[in-house]
MIDOSE-1310 file (N, C-alpha, C; in nm, 2 decimals, decimal comma, always signed):
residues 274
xxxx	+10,04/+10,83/+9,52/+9,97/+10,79/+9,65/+10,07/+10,73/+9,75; +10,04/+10,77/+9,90/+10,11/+10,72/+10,01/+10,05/+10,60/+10,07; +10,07/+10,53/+10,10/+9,99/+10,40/+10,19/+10,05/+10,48/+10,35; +9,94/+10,54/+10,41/+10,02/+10,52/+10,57/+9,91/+10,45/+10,65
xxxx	+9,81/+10,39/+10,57/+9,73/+10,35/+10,69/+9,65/+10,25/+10,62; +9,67/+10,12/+10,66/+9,56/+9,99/+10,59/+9,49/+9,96/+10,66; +9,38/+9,89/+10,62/+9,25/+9,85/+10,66/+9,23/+9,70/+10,65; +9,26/+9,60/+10,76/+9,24/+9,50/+10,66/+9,09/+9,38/+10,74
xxxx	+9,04/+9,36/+10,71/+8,84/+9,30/+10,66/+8,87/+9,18/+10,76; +8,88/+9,11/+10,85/+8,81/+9,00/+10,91/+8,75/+8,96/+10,93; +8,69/+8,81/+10,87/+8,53/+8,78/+10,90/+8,54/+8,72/+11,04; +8,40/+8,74/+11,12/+8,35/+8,69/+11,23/+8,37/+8,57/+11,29
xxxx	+8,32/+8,49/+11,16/+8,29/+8,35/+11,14/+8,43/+8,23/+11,09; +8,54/+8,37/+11,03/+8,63/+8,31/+10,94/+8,80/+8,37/+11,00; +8,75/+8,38/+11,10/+8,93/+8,47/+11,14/+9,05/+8,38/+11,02; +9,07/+8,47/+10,97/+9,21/+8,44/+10,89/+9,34/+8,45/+10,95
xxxx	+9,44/+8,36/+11,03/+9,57/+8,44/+11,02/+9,67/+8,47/+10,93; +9,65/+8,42/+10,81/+9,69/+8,43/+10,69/+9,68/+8,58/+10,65; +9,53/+8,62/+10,64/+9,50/+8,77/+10,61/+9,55/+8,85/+10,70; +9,58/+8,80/+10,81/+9,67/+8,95/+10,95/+9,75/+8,98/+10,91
xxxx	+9,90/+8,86/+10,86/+10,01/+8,79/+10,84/+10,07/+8,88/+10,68; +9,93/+8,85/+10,62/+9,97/+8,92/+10,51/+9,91/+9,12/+10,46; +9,86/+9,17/+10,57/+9,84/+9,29/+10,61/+9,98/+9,38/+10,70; +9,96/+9,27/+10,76/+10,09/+9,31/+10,87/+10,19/+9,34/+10,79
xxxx	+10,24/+9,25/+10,69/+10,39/+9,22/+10,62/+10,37/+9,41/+10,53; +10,24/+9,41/+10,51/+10,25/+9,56/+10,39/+10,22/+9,66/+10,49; +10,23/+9,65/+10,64/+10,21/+9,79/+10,68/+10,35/+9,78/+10,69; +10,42/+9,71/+10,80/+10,60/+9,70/+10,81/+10,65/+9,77/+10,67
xxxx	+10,64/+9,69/+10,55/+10,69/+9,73/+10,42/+10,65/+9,90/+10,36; +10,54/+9,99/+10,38/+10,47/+10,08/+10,39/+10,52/+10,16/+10,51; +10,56/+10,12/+10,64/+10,56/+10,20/+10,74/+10,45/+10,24/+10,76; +10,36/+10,17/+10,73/+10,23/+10,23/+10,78/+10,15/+10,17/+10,89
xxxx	+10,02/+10,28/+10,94/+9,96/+10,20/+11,08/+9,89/+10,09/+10,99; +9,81/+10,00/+11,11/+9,72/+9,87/+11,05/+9,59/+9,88/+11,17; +9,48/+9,89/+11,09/+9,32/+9,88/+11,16/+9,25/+9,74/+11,10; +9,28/+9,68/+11,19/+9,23/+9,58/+11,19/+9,06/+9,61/+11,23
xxxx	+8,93/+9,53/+11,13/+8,83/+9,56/+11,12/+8,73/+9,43/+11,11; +8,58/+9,43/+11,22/+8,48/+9,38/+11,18/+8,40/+9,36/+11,21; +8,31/+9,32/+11,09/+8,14/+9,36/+11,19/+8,06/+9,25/+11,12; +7,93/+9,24/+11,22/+7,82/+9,14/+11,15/+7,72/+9,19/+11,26
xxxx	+7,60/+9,18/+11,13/+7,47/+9,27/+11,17/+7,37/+9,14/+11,23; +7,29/+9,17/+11,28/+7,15/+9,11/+11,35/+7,09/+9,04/+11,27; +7,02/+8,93/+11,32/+6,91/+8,87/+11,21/+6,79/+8,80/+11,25; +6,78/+8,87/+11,42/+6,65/+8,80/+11,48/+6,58/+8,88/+11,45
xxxx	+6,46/+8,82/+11,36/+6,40/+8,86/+11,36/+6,25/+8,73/+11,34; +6,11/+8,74/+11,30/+6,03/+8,65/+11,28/+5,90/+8,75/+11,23; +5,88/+8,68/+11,16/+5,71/+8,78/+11,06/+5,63/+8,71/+11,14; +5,48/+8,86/+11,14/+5,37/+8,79/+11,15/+5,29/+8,88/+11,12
xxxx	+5,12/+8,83/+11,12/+5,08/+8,89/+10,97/+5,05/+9,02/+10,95; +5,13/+9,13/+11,02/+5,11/+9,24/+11,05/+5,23/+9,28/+11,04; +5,33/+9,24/+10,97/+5,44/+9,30/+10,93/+5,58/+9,20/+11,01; +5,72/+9,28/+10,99/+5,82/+9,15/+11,05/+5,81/+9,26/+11,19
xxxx	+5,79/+9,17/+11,27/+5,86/+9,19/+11,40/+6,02/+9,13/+11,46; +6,03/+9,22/+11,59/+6,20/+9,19/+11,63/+6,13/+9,18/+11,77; +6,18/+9,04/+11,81/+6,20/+8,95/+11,87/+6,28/+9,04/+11,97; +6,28/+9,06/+12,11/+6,38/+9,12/+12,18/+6,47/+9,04/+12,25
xxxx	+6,44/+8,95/+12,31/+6,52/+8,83/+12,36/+6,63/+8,78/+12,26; +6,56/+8,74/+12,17/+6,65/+8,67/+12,01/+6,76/+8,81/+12,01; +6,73/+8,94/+11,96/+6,81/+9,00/+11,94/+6,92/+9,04/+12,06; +6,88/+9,04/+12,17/+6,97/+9,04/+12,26/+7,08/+8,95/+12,31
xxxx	+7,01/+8,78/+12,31/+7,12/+8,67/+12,25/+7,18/+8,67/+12,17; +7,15/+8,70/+11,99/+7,22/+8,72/+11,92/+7,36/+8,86/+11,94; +7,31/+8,94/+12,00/+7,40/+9,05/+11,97/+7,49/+9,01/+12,09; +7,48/+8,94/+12,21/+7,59/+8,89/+12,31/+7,67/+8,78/+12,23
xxxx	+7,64/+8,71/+12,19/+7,69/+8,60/+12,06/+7,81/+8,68/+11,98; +7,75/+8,76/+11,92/+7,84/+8,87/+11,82/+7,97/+8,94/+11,91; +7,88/+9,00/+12,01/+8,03/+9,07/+12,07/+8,10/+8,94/+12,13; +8,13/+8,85/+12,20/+8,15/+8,77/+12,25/+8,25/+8,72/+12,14
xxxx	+8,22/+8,68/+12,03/+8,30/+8,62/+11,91/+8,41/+8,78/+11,86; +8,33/+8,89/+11,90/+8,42/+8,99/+11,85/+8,52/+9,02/+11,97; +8,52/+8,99/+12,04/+8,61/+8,99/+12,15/+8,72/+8,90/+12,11; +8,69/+8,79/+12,09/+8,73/+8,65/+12,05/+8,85/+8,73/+11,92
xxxx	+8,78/+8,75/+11,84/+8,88/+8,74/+11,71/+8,96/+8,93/+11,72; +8,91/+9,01/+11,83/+9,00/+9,14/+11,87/+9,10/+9,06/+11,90; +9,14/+8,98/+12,04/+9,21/+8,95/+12,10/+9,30/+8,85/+11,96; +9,28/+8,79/+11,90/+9,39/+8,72/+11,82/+9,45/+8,81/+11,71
xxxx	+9,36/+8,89/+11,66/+9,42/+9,02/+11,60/+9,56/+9,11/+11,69; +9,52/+9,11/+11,82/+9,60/+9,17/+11,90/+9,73/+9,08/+11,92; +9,68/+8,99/+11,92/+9,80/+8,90/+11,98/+9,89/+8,89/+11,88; +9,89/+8,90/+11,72/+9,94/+8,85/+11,63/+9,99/+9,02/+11,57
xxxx	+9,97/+9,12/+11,63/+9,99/+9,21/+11,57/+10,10/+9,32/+11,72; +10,09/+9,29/+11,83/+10,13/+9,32/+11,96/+10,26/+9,39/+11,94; +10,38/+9,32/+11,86/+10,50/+9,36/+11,80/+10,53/+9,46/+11,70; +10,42/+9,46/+11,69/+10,42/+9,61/+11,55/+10,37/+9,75/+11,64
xxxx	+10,30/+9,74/+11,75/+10,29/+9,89/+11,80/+10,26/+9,98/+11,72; +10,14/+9,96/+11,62/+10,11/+9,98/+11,55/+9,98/+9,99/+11,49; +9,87/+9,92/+11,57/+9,75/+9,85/+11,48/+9,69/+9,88/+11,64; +9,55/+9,88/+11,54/+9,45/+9,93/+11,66/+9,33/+9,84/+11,58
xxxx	+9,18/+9,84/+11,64/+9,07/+9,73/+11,62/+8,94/+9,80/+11,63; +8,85/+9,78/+11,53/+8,72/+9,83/+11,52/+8,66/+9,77/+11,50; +8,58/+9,75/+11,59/+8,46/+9,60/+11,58/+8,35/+9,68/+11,61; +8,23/+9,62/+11,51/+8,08/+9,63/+11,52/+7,97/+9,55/+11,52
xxxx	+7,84/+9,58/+11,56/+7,73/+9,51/+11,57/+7,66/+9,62/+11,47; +7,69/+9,58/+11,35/+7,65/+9,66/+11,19/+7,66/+9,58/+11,09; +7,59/+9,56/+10,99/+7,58/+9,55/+10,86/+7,76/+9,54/+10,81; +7,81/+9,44/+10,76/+7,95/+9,46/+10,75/+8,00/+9,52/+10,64
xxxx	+7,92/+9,56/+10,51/+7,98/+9,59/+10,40/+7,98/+9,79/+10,42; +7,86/+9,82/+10,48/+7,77/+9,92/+10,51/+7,89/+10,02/+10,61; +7,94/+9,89/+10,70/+8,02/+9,97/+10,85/+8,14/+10,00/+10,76; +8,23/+9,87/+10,70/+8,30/+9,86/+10,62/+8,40/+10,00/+10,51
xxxx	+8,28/+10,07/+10,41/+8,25/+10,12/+10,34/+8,31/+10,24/+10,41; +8,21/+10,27/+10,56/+8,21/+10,38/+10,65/+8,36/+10,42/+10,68; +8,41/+10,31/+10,73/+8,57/+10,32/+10,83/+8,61/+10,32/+10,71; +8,62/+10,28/+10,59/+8,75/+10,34/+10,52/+8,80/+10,44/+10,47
xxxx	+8,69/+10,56/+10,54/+8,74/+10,69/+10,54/+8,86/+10,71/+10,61; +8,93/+10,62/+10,73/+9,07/+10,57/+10,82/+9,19/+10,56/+10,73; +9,17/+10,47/+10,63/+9,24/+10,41/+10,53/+9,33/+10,50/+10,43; +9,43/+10,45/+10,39/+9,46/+10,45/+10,25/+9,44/+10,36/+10,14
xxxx	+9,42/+10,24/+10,22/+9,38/+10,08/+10,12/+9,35/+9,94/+10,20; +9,21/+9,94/+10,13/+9,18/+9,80/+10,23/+9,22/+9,65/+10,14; +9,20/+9,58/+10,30/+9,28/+9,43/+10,29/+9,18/+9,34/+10,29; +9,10/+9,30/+10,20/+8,99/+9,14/+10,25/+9,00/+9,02/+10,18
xxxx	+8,97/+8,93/+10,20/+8,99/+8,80/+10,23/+8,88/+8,75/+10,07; +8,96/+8,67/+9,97/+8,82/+8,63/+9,87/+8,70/+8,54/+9,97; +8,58/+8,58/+9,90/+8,46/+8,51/+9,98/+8,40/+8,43/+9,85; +8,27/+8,34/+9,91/+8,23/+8,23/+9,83/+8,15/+8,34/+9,74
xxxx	+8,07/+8,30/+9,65/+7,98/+8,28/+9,52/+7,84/+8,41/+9,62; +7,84/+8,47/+9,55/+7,75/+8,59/+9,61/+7,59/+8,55/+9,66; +7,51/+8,45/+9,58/+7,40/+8,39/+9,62/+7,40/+8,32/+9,72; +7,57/+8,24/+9,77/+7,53/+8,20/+9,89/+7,57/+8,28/+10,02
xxxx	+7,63/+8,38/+9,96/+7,66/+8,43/+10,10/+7,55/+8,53/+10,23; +7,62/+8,52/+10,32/+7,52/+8,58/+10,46/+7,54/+8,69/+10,43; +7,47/+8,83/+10,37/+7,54/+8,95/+10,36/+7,54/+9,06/+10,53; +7,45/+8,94/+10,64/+7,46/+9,04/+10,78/+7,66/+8,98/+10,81
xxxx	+7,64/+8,88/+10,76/+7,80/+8,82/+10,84/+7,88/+8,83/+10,72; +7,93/+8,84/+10,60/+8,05/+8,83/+10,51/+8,01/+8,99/+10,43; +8,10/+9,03/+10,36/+8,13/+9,11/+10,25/+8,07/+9,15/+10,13; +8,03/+9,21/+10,09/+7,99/+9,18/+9,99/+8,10/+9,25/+9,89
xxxx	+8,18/+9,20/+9,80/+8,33/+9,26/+9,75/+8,27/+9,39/+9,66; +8,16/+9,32/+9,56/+8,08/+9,44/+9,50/+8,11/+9,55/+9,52; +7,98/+9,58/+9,62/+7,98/+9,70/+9,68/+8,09/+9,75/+9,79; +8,15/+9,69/+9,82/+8,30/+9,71/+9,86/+8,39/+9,79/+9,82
xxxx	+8,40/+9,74/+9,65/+8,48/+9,78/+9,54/+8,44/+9,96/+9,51; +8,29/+9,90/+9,46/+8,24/+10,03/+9,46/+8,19/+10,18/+9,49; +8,20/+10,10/+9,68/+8,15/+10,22/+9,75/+8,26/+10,27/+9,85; +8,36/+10,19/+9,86/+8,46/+10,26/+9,98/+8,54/+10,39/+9,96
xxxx	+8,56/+10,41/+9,83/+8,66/+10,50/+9,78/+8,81/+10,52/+9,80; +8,82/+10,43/+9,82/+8,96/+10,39/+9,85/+9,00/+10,23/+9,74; +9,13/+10,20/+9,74/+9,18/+10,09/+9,67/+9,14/+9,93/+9,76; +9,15/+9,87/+9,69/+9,09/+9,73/+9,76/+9,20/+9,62/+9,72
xxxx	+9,25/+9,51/+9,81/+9,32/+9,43/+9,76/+9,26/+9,28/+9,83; +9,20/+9,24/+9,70/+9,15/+9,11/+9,77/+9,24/+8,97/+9,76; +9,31/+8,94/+9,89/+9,42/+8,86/+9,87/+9,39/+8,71/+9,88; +9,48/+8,66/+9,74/+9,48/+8,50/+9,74/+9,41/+8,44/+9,89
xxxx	+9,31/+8,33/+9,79/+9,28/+8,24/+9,92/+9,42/+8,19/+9,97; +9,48/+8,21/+10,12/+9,57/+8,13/+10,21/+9,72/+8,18/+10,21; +9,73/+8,31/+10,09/+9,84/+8,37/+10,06/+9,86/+8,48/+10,18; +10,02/+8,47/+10,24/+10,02/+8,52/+10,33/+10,15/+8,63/+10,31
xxxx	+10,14/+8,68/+10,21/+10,28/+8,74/+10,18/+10,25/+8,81/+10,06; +10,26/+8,93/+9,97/+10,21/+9,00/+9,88/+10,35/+9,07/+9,86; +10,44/+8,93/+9,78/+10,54/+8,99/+9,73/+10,56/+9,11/+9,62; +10,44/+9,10/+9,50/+10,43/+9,27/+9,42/+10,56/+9,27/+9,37
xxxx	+10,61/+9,16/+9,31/+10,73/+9,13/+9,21/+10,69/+9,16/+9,07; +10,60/+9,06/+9,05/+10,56/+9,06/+8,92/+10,40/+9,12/+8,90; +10,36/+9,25/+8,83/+10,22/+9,26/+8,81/+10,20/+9,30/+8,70; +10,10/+9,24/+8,64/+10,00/+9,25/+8,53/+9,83/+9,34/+8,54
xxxx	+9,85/+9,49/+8,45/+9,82/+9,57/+8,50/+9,72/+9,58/+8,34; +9,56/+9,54/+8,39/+9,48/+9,52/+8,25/+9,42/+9,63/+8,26; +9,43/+9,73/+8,10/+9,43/+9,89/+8,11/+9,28/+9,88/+8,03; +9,22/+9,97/+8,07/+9,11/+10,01/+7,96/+9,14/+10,15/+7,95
xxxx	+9,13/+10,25/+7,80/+9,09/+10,38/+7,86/+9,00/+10,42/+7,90; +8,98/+10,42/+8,04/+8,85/+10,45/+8,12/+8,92/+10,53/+8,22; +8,81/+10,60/+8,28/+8,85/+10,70/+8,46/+8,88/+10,55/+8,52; +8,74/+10,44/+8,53/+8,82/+10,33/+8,63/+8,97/+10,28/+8,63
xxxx	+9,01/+10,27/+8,52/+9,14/+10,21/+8,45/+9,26/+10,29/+8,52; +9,24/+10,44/+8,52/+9,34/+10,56/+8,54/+9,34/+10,58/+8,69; +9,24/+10,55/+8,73/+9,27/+10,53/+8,90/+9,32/+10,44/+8,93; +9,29/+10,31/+8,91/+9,36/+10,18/+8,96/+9,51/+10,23/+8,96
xxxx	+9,56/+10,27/+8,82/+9,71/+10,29/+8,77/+9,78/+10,38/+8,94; +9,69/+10,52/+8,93/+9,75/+10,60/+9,03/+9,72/+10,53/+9,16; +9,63/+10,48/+9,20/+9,58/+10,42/+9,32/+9,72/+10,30/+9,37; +9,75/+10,23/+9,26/+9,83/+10,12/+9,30/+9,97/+10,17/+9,30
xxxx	+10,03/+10,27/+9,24/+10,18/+10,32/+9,20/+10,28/+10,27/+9,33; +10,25/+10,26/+9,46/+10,35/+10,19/+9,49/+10,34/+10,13/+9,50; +10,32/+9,99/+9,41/+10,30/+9,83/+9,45/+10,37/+9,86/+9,31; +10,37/+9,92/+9,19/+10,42/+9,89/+9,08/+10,57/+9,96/+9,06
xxxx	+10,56/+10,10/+9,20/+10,73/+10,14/+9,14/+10,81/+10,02/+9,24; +10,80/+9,95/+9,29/+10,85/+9,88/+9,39/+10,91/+9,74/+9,27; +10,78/+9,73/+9,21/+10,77/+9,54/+9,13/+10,89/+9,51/+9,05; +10,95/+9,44/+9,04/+11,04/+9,40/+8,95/+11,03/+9,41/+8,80
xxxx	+10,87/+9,34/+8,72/+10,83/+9,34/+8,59/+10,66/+9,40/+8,64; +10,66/+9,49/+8,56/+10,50/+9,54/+8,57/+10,48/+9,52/+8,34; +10,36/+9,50/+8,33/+10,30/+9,40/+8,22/+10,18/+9,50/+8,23; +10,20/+9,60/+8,08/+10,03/+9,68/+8,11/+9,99/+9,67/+7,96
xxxx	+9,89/+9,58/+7,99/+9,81/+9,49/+7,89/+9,66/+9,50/+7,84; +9,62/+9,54/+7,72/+9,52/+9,53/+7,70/+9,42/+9,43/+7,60; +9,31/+9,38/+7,59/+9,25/+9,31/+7,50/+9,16/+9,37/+7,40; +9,22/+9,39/+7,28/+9,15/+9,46/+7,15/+9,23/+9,37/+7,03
xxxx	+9,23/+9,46/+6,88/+9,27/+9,41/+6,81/+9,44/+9,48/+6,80; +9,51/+9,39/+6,80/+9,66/+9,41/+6,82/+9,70/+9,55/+6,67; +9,65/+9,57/+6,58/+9,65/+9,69/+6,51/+9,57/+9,79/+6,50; +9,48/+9,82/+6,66/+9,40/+9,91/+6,66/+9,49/+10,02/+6,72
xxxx	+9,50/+10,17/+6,65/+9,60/+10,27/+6,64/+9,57/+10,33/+6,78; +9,41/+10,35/+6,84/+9,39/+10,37/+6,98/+9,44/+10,32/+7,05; +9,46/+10,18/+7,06/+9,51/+10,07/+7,19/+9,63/+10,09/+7,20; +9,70/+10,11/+7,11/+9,86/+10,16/+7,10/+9,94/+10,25/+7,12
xxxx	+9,85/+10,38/+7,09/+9,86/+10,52/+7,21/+9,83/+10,52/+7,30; +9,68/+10,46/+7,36/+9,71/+10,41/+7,50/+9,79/+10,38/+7,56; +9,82/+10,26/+7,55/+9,97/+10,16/+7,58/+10,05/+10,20/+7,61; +10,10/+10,32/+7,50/+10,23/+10,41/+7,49/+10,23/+10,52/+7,61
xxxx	+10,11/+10,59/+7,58/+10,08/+10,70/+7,71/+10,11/+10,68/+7,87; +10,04/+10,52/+7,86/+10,06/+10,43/+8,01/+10,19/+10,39/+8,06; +10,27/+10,33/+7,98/+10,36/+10,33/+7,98/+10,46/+10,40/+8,01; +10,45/+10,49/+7,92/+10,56/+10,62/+8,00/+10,56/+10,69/+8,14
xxxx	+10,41/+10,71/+8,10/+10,36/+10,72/+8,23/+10,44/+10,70/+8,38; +10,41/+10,58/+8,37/+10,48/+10,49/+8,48/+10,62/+10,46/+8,46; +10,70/+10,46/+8,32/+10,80/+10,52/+8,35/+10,87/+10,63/+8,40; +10,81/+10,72/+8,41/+10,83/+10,88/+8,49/+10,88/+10,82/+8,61
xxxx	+10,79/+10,72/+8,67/+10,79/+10,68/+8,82/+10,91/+10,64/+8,83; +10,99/+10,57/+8,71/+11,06/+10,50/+8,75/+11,09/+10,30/+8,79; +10,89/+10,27/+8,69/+10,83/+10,15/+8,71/+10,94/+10,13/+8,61; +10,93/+9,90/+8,59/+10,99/+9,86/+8,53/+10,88/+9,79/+8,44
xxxx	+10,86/+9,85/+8,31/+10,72/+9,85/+8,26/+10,74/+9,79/+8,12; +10,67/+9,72/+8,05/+10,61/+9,68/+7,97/+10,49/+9,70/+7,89; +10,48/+9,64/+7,77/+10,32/+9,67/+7,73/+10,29/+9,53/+7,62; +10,18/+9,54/+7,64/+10,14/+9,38/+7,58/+10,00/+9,39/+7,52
xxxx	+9,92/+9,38/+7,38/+9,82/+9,36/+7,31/+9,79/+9,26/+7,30; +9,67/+9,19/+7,35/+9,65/+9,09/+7,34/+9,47/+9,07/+7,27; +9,44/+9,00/+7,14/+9,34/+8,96/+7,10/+9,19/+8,95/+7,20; +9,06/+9,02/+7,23/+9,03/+9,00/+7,29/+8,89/+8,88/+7,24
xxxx	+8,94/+8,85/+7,32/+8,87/+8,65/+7,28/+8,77/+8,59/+7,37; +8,64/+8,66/+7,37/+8,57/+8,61/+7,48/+8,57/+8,63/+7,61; +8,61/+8,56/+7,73/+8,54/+8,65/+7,85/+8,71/+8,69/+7,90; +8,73/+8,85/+7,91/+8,81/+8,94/+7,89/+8,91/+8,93/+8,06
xxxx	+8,79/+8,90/+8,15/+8,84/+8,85/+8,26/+8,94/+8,71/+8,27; +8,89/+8,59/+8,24/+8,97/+8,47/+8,20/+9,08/+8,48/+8,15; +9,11/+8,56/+8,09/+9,21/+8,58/+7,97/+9,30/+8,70/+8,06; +9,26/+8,79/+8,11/+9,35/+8,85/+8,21/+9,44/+8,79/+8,32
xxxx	+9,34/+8,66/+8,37/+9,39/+8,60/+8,45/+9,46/+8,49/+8,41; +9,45/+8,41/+8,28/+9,58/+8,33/+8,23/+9,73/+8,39/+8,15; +9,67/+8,53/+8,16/+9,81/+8,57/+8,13/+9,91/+8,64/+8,25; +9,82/+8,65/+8,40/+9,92/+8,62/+8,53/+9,94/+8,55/+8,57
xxxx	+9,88/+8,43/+8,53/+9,95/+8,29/+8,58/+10,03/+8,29/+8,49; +10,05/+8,29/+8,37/+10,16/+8,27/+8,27/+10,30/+8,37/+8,29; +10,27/+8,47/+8,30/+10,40/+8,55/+8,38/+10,42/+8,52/+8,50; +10,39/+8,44/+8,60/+10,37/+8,42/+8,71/+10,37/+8,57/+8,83
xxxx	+10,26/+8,66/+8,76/+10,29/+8,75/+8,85/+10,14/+8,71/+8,98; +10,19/+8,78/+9,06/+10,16/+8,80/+9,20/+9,99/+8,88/+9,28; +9,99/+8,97/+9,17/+9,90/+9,06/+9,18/+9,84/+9,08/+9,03; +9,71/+9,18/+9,02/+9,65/+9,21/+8,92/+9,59/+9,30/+8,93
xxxx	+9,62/+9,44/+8,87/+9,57/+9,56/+8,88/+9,45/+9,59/+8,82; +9,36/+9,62/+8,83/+9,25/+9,69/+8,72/+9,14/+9,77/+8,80; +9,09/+9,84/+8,73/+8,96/+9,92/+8,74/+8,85/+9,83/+8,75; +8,77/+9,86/+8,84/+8,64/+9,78/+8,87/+8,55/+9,87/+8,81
xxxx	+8,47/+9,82/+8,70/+8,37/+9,81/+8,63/+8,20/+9,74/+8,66; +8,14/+9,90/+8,69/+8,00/+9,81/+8,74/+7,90/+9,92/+8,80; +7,75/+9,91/+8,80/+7,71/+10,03/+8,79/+7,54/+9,96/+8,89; +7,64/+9,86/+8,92/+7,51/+9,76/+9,05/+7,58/+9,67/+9,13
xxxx	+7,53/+9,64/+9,27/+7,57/+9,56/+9,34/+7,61/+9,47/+9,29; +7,74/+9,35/+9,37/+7,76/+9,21/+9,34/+7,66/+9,15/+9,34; +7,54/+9,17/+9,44/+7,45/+9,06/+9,46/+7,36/+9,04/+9,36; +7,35/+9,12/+9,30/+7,23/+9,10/+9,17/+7,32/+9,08/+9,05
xxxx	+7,44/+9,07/+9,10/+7,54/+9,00/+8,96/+7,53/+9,04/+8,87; +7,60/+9,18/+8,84/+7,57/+9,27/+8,76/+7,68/+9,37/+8,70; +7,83/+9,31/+8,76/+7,91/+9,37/+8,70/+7,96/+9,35/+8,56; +8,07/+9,43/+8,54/+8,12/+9,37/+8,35/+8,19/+9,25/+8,38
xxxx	+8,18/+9,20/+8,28/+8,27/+9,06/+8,31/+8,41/+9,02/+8,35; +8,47/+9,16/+8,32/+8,63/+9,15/+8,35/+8,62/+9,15/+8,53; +8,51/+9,28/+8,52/+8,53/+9,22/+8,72/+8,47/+9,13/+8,78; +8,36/+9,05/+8,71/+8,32/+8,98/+8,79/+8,40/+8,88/+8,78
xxxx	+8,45/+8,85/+8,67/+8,54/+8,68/+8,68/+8,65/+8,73/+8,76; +8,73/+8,84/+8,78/+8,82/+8,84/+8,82/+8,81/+8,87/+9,04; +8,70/+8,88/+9,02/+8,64/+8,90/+9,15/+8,70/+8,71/+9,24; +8,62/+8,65/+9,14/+8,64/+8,52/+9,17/+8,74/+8,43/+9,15
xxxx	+8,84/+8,47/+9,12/+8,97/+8,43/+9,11/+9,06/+8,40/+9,23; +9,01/+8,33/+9,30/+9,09/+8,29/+9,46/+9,21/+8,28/+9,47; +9,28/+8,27/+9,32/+9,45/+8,19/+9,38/+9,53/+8,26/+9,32; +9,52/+8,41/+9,35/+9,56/+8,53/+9,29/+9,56/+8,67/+9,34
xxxx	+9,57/+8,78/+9,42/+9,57/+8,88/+9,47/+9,55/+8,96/+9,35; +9,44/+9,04/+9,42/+9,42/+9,12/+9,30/+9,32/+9,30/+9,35; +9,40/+9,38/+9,28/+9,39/+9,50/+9,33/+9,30/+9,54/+9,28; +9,19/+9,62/+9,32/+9,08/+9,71/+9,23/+9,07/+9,86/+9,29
xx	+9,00/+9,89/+9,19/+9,00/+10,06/+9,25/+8,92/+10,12/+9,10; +8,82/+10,23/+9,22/+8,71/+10,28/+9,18/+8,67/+10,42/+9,08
């Protein structure tokens, strides 16, 4: 895979310059363009007893509101990106996961921002990473809360043999032929003869590339996600590769466990792919 063109998620409500900062740094590194992206949908609305009606006034305040703010956070995108000659802006009055999804047919790989706990969020104004993961078709990198730099030194790369597993691998290849130490690790029983032709397979695999690769069996001990993620803090790597697992929206909280915990892991960058 080539990265020539990122996508990276701004919320409305939440302009990140951190998230530009650290978009920006991987198009420069990639040579690739940068589309800066965002949307939030309508919500005037009021029931009555004949079904919900829409308010025309409300919706027309609201939607001046929206562009107004989307003007607002184009222009800081622009301004912080002006030197790269490079990045262009798509803003909507849409549904943001839905528009989202849509434009990453632009892409090679999108850029968003961790969000709060899925029951509390606004799904007309924030993300839903879920269905993000799921339905864009492209690779997703949800970066550390406040991390503005995606050095891809060190990554820990949690394999299942699955189709999700084997895309992530090819999906991410240049973040891993680049890395210093790449760690491809799985949770089973350390003398299961499957897990260790796996391993082996993967491994070489990516040494074809040229990666600087490892393999690691680790006991699988409960929630499989937790345990993925104390063993990149413990290597102190940077990123975390894996296949997203899940066959329903985030909102009804319904993924495998590896992605949901690892969904919520704020102080860590971490790559998925579908």
């Amino acid at each position: 895979m080539t990265i020539k063109s990122i996508l990276v998620q701004l919320e409305l409500d939440n302009f990140s310059p951190a998230l530009v900062t650290y978009a920006d740094d991987l198009r420069k590194r990639f040579d690739a363009e940068l589309i800066g992206f965002s949307a939030c949908g309508l919500q005037s609305t009021f029931v009555s007893i004949d079904g919900t009606v829409v308010d025309g006034q409300m919706v027309a305040a609201e939607r001046k509101q929206i562009e107004t703010q989307m003007s607002e956070i184009e222009d800081r995108f622009r301004e912080m990106t002006v030197k790269s000659g490079r990045a262009e802006w798509r803003g909507f009055v849409s549904a943001p996961t839905p528009a989202l999804c849509r434009e990453a047919r632009a892409a090679d790989l999108i850029i968003t921002g961790s969000t709060s706990e899925p029951n509390v969020q606004n799904y007309a104004r924030t993300i839903d990473l879920g269905e993000l993961v799921l339905g864009a078709g492209r690779p997703v990198i949800i970066a550390g809360a406040g991390v503005t730099k995606l050095k891809a030194e060190k990554i820990l790369v949690g394999c299942k043999d699955t189709r999700e597993s084997r895309r992530a691998v090819i999906d991410a290849l240049p973040f891993l032929i680049m890395a210093e130490q790449v760690i491809v690790t799985t949770l089973d029983d350390p003398s299961k003869r499957s897990s260790q032709l796996m391993l082996k397979d993967v491994v070489e695999y990516l040494a074809r590339h040229d990666c600087k690769v490892a393999s690691e069996i680790h006991p699988d001990e409960g929630d499989s996600g937790q345990r993925l993620h104390e063993l990149a803090l413990q290597m102190n790597a940077d990123l975390i590769v894996t296949g997203a697992f899940g066959h329903s929206r985030l909102r009804e909280w319904a993924f495998g466990g590896v992605t949901r915990t690892l969904l919520g892991a704020r102080n860590i960058s971490r790559f998925m792919s579908n």
